[in-house]
C-alpha positions, 0 to 999 in steps of 0.5 A: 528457446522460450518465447513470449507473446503476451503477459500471463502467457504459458510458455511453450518450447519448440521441438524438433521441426515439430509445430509449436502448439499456439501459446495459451492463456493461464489463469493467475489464479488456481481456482479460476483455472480448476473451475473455468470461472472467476470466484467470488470477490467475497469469497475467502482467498485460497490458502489465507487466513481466516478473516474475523467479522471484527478485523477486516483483511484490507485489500489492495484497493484500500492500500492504494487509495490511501498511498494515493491520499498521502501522496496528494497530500504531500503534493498540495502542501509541498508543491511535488509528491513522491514517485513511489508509496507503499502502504502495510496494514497492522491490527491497529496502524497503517504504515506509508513508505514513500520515496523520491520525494524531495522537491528540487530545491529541497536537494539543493539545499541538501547538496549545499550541506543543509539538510537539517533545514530541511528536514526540520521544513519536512517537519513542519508541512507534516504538521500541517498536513496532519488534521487533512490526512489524517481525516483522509485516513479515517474515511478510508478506513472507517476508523478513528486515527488516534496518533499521527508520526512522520519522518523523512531520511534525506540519503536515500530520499525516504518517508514514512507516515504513520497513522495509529488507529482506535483498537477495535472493541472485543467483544466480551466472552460470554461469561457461563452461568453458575 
């Protein structure tokens, strides 16, 4: 039988009557183990890609604080925010999914068979919350948003908001010489 103390804990099996050696830390991360330290938060991340100067990887940090933006933002304009966010990266768009987020009686209007009112009431307060957040967004990822789209499926309660960004400028080739 295996036993678990504590979270990232490596597991040890009893054997025959024998003393069980006392758990041991493991690090989450192969490197720390190898080396005995942390590696340097702007050192490249094992066994990823290569990151251009141009196009930053965003981390994880930069995902949450803009699933936490958009959720605030809903939670001002409609009274109640969604319990779950999840926010990808792609070269030029940043993609929110959030779930749970339709307030009370927005679920009594839909159990009484009105659900196009409200999605067409999501619709609007996605309007206007379009010029705060997308400003939000900006802030966060340095770089202009240039289209904004929202939708919302009532069964499952889902959402997703969609930020299009400015391309990043290429710098031109070098051009030889004749």
């Amino acid at each position: 039988m295996l036993w678990l103390r504590r979270p990232r804990l490596q597991l040890c099996e009893p054997g025959d009557g024998r003393r069980v050696p006392s758990l041991r830390r493991t690090a989450r991360n192969p490197d720390r183990a190898a080396t005995g330290h942390q590696r340097s938060a702007r050192s490249p991340r094992p066994g990823g890609a290569a990151m251009t100067a141009e196009v930053p990887r965003p981390d994880g940090q930069l995902a949450a604080a803009i699933s936490n933006a958009v959720v605030r933002a809903l939670a001002r304009t409609t009274g109640r925010g969604p319990t779950k966010a999840k926010t990808t990266f792609g070269d030029n768009g940043v993609f929110v999914v959030l779930q749970d987020s339709l307030t009370v009686g927005e679920r009594t209007l839909t159990d009484a068979g009105e659900g196009r009112a409200v999605l067409d009431l999501r619709r609007r307060w996605q309007a206007l919350m379009q010029a705060d957040v997308s400003r939000e967004i900006e802030a966060l990822t340095g770089r202009k948003v240039i289209g904004f789209m929202s939708d919302n499926h009532i069964d499952p309660d889902l959402a997703v908001e969609v930020f299009v960004l400015e391309p990043l400028v290429q710098p031109a080739p070098d051009k030889p010489r004749p």
